[in-house]
C-alpha positions as CSV (number, residue, x, y, z in Angstrom):
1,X,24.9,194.7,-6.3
2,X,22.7,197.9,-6.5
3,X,22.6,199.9,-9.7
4,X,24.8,203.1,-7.8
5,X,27.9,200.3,-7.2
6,X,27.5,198.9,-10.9
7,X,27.5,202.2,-12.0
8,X,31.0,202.9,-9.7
9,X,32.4,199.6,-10.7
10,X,31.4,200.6,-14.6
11,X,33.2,203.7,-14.5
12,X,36.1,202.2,-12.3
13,X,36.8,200.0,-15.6
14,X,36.7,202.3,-18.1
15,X,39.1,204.4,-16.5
16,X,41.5,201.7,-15.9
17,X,41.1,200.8,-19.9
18,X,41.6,204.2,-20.8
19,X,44.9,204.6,-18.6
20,X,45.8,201.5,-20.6
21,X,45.2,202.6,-24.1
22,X,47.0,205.8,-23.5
23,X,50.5,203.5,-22.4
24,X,53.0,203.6,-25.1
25,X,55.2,201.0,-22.4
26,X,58.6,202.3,-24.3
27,X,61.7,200.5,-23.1
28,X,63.6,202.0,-20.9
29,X,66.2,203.3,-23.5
30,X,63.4,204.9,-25.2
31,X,61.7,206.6,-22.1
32,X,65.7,207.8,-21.3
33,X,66.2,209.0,-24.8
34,X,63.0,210.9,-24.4
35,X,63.5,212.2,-21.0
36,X,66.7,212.3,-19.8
37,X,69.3,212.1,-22.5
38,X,69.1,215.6,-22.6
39,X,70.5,216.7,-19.4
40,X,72.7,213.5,-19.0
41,X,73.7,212.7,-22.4
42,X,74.2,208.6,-22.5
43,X,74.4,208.9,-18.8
44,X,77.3,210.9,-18.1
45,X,77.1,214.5,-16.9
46,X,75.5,217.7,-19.3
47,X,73.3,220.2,-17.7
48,X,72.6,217.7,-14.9
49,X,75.0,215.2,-12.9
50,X,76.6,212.2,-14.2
51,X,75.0,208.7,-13.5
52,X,77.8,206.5,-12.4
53,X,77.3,206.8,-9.2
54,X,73.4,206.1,-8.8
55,X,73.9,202.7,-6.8
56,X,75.8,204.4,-4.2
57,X,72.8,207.6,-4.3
58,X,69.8,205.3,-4.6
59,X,70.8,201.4,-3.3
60,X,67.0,200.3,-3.9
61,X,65.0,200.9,-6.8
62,X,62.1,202.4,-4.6
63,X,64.3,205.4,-4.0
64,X,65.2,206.1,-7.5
65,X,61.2,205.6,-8.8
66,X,60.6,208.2,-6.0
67,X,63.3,210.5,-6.9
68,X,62.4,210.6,-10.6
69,X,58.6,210.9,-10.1
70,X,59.6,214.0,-8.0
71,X,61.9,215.4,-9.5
72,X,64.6,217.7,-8.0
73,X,65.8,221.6,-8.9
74,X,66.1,222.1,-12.9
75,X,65.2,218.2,-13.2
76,X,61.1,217.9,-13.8
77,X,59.3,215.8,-11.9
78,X,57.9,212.4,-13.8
79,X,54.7,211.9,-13.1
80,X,52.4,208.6,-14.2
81,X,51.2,210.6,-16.7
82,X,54.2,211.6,-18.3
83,X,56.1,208.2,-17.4
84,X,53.8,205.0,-16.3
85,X,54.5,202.5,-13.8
86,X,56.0,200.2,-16.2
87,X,58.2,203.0,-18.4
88,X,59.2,203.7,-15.0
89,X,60.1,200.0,-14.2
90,X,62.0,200.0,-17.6
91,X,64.0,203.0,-17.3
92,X,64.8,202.1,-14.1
93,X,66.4,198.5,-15.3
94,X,68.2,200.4,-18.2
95,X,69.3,202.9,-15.6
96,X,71.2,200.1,-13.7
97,X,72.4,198.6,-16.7
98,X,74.3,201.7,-18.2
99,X,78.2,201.1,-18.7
100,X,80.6,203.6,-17.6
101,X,83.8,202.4,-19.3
């Protein structure tokens, strides 16, 4: 391997480490406390729409990641750096999960 692709690989790593380190991988009740509670308090409706009926909005989970990493009007946009790949995974499961009794 020549020194410039050591070097690459190197710096490759320590990237990946430091995106790692700065994880806090909340639960997804935490990440929705922390993110959304406040416009959809406990998942029904507040300054944004209730969340009963995200199953029939978003059937597949890759719909909903993309929705919330985007964002839409007065809800911000979630990017990895605000929410990673696995808070995402998380609040995704505890989004299906909420009870609407």
């Amino acid at each position: 391997m020549s020194e410039e692709m050591r070097r690459i690989s190197e710096v490759k790593k320590a990237q990946r480490q430091k995106a790692q380190e700065g994880s806090t991988n909340l639960n997804g009740e935490q990440i929705f406390f922390r993110s959304c509670n406040t416009c959809h308090p406990s998942g029904r409706q507040g300054m944004g729409p209730a969340l009963d009926q995200l199953a029939t909005h978003f059937p597949d989970d890759q719909a909903l990641k993309a929705f919330i990493r985007k964002g839409k009007n007065m809800m911000p946009p979630q990017p990895p750096s605000v929410i990673n790949d696995q808070e995402l995974d998380n609040l995704v499961d505890y989004l299906r999960d909420l009870k609407f009794d």
